[in-house]
C-alpha positions as CSV (number, residue, x, y, z in Angstrom):
1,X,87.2,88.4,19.4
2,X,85.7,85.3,17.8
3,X,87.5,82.6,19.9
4,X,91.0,81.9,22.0
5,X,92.9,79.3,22.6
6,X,94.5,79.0,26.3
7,X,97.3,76.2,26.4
8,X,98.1,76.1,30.0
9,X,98.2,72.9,32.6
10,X,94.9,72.0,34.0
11,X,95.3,73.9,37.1
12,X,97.7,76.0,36.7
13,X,97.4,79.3,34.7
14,X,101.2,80.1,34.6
15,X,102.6,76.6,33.5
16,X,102.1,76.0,29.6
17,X,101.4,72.8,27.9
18,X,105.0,72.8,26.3
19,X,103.3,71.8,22.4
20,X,105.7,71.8,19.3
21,X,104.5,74.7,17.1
22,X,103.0,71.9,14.9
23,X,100.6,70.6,17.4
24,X,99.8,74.5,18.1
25,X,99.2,75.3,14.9
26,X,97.0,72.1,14.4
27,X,95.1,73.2,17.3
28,X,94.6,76.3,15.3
29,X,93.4,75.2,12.8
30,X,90.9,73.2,14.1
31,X,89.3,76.0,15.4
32,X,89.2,78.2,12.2
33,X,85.3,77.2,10.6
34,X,82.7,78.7,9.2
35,X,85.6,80.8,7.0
36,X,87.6,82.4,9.5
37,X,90.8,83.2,8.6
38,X,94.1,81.8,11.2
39,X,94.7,85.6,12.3
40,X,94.9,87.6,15.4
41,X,97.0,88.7,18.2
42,X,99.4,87.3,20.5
43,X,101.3,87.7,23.6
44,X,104.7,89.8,22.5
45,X,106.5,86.6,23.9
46,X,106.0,85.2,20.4
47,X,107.5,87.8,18.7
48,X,111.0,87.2,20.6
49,X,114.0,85.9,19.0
50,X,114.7,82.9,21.1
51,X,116.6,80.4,19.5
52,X,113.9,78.9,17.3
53,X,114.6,77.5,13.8
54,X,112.6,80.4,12.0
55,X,113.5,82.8,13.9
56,X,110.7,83.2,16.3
57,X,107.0,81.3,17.7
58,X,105.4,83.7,15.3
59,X,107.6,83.2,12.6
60,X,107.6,79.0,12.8
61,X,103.5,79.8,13.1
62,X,103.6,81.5,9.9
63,X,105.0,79.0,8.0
64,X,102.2,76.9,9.4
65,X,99.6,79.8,7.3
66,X,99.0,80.9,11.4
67,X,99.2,84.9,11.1
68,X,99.4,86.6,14.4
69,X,100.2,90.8,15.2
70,X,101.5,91.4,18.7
71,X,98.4,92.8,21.0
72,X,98.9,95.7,22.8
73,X,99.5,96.4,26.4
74,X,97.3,98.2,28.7
């Protein structure tokens, strides 16, 4: 692991930040230098089909250029 971004409340791990994929993604971003790449893992929440305009987090990400695989369990 290079780097992670948590986006939770200050104080409290279980609430998130409730960003727009766009600020996500800008967030992102801004943390790929030096030539890294916008790729990793992510919770398998992402993944889910929940009503969001490309389908999924991960999908709206990836139209962003944000390319995530889910990471496993255990």
């Amino acid at each position: 692991m290079l780097d992670e971004l948590a986006t939770h409340r200050p104080g409290n791990l279980n609430m998130g930040t409730g960003w727009a994929v766009p600020q996500l993604a800008d967030s992102i971003h801004g943390m790929c230098r030096w030539g890294v790449s916008p790729y990793g893992v992510a919770d398998d929440a992402i993944f889910e089909r929940g009503g969001h305009a490309a389908g999924s987090i991960a999908d709206e990400l990836r139209l962003q250029g944000i390319y995530f695989e889910p990471a496993r369990q255990g």
